[in-house]
N, C-alpha and C positions, 0 to 999 in steps of 0.2 A: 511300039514304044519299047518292048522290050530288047529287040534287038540294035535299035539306034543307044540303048543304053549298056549294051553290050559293046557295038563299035566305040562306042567313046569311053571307054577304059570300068567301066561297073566292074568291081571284083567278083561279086558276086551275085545274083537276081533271084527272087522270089516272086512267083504269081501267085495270087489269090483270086480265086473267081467261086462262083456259086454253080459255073457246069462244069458237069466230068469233061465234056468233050472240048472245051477252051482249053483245061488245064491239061489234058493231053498233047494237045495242038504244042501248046508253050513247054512241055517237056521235051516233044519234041523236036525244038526249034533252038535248045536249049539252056531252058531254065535249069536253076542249080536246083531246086526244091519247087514246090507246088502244094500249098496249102486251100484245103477245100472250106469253103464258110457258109453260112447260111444267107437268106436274105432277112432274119430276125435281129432288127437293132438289140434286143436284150442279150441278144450274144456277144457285142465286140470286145468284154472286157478278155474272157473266156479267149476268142481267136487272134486277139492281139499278144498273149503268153502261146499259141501254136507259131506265131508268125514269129514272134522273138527264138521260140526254141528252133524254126526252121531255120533262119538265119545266122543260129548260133554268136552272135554279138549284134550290139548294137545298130537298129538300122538308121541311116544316117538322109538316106533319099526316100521319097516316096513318089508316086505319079498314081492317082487318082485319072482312072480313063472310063467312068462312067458316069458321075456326077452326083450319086445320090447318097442322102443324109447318111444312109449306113457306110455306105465304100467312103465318104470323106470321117464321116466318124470313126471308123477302121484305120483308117491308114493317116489321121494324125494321132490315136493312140498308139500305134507302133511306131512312131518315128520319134528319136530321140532328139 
């Protein structure tokens, strides 16, 4: 996902995953940032202001590639 969103013009990309060794994988591959999260819904208000500061403005795309209540609650709290 990331990098079809990289070929088709993303200025920018941030992953967020809950293992070290995906978010390595995606820096590797490269993502501009890589924000690590838990898998605790009571945390997304909290990693939704790390994802905004990794992104440094507004994020405007999201793609949710796991499906669960927490990664969709994540990732439309950080999408503007």
């Amino acid at each position: 996902t990331m990098l079809a969103a990289r070929a088709f013009g993303a200025p920018r990309i941030v992953i967020v995953d809950v293992d070290d060794y995906r978010l390595s994988v995606a820096k590797d591959l490269g993502a501009d940032q890589i924000v690590k999260v838990s898998s605790n819904i009571e945390d997304v208000a909290g990693e939704v202001l790390l994802i905004h500061k990794a992104m440094g403005t507004d994020v405007d795309v999201t793609f949710d590639c796991a499906g669960f209540t927490k990664t969709m609650s994540t990732a439309l709290g950080a999408t503007r």
